[in-house]
C-alpha positions in Angstrom: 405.4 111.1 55.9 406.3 107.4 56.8 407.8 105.2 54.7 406.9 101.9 55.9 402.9 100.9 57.4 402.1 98.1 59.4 400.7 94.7 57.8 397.8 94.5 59.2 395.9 98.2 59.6 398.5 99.9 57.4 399.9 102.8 60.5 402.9 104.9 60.3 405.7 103.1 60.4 408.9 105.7 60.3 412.2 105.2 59.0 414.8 107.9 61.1 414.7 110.0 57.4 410.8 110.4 57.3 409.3 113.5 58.0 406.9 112.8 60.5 403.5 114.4 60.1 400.8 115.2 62.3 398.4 113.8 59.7 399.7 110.9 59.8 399.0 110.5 63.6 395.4 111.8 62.7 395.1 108.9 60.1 396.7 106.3 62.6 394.0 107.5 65.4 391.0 107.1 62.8 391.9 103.6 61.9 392.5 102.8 65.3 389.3 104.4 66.5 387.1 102.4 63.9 388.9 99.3 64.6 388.1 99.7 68.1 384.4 100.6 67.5 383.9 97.4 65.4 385.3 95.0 68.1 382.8 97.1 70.8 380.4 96.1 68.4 381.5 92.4 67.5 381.5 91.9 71.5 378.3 93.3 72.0 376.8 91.0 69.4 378.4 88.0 70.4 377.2 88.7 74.1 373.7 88.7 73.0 374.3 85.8 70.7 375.6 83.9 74.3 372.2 85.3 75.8 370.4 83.7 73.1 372.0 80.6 73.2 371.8 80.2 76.9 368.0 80.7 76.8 367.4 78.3 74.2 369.5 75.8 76.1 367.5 76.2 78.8 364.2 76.4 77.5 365.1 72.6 75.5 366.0 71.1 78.8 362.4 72.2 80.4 360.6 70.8 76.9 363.0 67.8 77.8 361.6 67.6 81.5 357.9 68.0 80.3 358.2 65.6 77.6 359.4 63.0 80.2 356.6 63.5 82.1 354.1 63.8 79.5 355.9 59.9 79.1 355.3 58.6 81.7 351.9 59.6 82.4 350.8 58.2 79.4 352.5 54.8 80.4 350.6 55.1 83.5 347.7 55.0 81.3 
């Protein structure tokens, strides 16, 4: 069993007296594993969050376009 675990996710860190066990390594793998799944998941979100942004950008510079027309027609007027 190790001694020591990293600060951030808590894996095995062995000292050269630890025993090292296999479930440890399975432990090590399931955080890692979930860790990994969550960022997938983060990335996926914040890609559709870009989508969502892009199309909102572009759909305020065509009510921009329209409502400088719509302008200057009515000045015409």
């Amino acid at each position: 069993m190790a001694t020591n675990h990293t600060e951030h996710y808590g894996l095995s860190q062995w000292e050269a007296t630890d025993a090292v066990l296999r479930t440890d390594f399975n432990e090590d793998n399931a955080k890692i594993d979930a860790e990994l799944a969550r960022l997938e998941k983060e990335k996926t979100n914040l890609s559709t969050f870009g989508v969502i942004v892009d199309t909102l950008s572009a759909t305020n510079g065509r009510l921009n376009d329209l409502t400088a027309r719509v302008e200057a027609l009515e000045a015409k007027m």
